[in-house]
DOLUM-625510 format. One record per atom (N, C-alpha, C): residue in one letter; x negated, y negated, z negated. Coordinates in steps of 0.05 Angstrom, whole numbers, plus 5000, padded with zeros to 4 digits. Atoms other than C-alpha are relative to their C-alpha. Layout:
aXYZ;...
This chain:
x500049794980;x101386952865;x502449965019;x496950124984;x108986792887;x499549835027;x500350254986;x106086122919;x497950145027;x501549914985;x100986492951;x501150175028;x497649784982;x105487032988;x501849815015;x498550174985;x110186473005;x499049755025;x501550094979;x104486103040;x499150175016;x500749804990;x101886653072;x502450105019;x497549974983;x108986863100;x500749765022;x500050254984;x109686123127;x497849915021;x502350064984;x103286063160;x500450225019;x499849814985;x104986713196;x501750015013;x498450094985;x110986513220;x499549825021;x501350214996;x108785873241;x499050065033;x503149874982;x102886253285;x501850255017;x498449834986;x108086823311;x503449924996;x498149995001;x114386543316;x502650125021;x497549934989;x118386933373;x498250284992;x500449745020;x115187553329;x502750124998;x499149895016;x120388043314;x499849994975;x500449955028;x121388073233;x498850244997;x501349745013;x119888803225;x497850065015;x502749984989;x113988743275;x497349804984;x500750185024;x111188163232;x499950164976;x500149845021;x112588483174;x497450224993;x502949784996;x108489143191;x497249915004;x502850034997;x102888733214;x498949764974;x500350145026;x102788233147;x500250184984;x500549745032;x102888903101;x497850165007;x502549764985;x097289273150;x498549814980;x502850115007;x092988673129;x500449944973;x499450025019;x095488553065;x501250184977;x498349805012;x097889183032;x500350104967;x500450015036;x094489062956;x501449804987;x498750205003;x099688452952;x502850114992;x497450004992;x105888702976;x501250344981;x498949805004;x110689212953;x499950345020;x500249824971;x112089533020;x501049835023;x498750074974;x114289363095;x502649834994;x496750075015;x122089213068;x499249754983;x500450305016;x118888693018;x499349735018;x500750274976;x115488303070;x501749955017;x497150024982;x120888393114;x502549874990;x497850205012;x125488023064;x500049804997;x502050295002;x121087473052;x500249855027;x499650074977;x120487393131;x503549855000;x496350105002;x128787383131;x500049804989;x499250265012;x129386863083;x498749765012;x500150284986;x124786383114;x500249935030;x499450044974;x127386493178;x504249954995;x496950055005;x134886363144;x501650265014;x498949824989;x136687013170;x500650244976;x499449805014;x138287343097;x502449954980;x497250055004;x145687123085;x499949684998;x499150314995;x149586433083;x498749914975;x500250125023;x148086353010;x496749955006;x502250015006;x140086423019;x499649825021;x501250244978;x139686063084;x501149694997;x499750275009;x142885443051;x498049934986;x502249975020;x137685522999;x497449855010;x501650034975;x132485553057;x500149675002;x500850254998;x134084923078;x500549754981;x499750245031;x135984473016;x497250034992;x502849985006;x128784712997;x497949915023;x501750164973;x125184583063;x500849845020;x498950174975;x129284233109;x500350155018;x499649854971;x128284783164;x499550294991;x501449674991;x127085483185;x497649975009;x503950004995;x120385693194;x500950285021;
């Protein structure tokens, strides 16, 4: 399920990337809302793979992928 959500976040990025996060967000929980927690969840997920959810995670970010998405 994890892998799923994490592809799903990435492909959405990808496809909207000068998206706002919390506009993104709202519209990846409209269409997806039996997945997710809430708005705030997706919206964290977004942050991290945009390296925008502190120094420690956005190192993470890229030691794991090489880039921001």
């Amino acid at each position: 399920m994890d892998n799923e959500i994490s592809e799903l976040i990435k492909r959405k990025l990808l496809e909207y990337p000068d998206l706002p996060s919390r506009t993104l967000a709202r519209m990846i929980y409209a269409m997806n809302s039996d997945i997710f927690i809430s708005i705030e969840s997706v919206r964290d997920k977004i942050r991290y793979y945009r390296g925008k959810a502190g120094d420690k995670r956005r190192k993470e970010v890229l030691k794991r992928y090489g880039k921001y998405f």
